[in-house]
C-alpha positions in Angstrom: 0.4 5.1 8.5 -1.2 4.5 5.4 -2.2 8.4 5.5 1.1 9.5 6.4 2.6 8.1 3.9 0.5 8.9 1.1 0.0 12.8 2.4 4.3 13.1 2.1 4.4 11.4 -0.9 1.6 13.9 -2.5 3.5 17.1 -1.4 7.2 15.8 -1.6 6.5 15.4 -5.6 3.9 18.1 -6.0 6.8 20.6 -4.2 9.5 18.4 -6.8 6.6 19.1 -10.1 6.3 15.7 -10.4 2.9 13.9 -11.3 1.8 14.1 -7.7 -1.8 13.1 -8.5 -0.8 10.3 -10.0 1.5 9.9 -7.5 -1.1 9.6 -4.5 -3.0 7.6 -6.7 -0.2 4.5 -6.8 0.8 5.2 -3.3 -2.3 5.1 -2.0 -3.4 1.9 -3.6 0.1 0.0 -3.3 0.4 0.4 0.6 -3.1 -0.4 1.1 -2.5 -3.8 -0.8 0.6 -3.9 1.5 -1.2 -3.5 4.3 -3.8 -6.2 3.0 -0.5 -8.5 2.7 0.6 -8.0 6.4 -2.1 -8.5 8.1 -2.5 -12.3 7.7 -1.8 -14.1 10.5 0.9 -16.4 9.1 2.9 -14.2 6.7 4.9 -16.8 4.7 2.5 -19.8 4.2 0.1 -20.2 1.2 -3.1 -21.1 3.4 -4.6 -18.3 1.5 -4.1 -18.5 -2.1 -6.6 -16.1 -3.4 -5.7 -12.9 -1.3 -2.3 -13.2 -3.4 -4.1 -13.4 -6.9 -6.2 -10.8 -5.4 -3.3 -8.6 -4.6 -1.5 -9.2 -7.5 -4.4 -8.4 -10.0 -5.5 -5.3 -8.0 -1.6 -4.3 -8.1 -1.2 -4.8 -12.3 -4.7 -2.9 -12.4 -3.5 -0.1 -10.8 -0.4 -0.1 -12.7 -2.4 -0.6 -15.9 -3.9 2.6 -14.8 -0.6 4.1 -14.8 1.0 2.4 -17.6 -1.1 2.0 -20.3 -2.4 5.2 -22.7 -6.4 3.9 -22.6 -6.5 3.7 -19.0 -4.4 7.1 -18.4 -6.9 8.8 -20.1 -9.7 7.2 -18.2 -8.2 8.3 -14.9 -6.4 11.0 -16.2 -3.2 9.8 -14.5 0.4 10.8 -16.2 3.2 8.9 -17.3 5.7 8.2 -14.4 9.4 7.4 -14.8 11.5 4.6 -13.4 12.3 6.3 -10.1 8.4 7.3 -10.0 7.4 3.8 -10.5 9.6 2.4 -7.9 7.6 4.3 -5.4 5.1 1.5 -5.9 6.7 -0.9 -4.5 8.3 0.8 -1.7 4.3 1.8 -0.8 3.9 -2.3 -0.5 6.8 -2.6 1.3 6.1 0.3 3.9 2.1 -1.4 4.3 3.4 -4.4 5.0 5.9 -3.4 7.6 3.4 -1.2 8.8 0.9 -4.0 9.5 3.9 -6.3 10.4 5.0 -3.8 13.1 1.5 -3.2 14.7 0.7 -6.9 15.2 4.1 -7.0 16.7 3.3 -4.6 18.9 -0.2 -5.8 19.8 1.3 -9.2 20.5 4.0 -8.0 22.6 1.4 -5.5 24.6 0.4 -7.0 28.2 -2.8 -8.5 28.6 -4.3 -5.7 30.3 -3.1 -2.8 27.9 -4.0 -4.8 24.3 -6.1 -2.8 22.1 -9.3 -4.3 21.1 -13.0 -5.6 22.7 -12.3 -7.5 26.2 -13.9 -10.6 27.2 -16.2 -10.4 30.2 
């Protein structure tokens, strides 16, 4: 998923002329911190404090990266409009549902058919 959706993202803008490597670059980063999101076990509690400050830093970092002129021209990333920028967050969004979705699945999966090592 997290492939998929970066891969479309890259060649929708690179086909629209838009900063695609830049492009791949927050996509790529902002779904896998989504995906880092949805897969704890309880979704909505605090139990883990420090994967959120994790997230959060890793996500202003990366926009940093984006953002600001010194760290453009360390990764050679471009400026990105708005409507580029909101990209970001729906990346998040898509790796947490994502993740959401396949522990849904995996939960709802009979015994016998649930991915994963079995018990002997």
């Amino acid at each position: 998923m997290v492939t998929a959706g970066t891969l479309a993202v890259g060649v929708w803008a690179q086909q629209a002329g838009r900063p695609w490597q830049t492009l791949v670059f927050l996509v790529l980063g902002a779904t896998q911190l989504g995906v880092a999101l949805g897969s704890r076990s309880r979704p909505r509690s605090l139990a883990n404090p420090g994967l959120l400050a994790a997230v959060a830093l890793a996500l202003a970092l990366q926009l940093g990266g984006v953002l600001l002129p010194a760290l453009r021209s360390l990764l050679a990333t471009e400026a990105l409009a708005p409507s580029d920028l909101a990209l970001g967050w729906w990346a998040v969004c898509w790796g947490w549902a994502a993740m959401r979705s396949q522990n849904r699945l995996i939960r709802a999966a009979p015994e016998g058919r649930r991915a994963g090592p079995r018990s002997r």
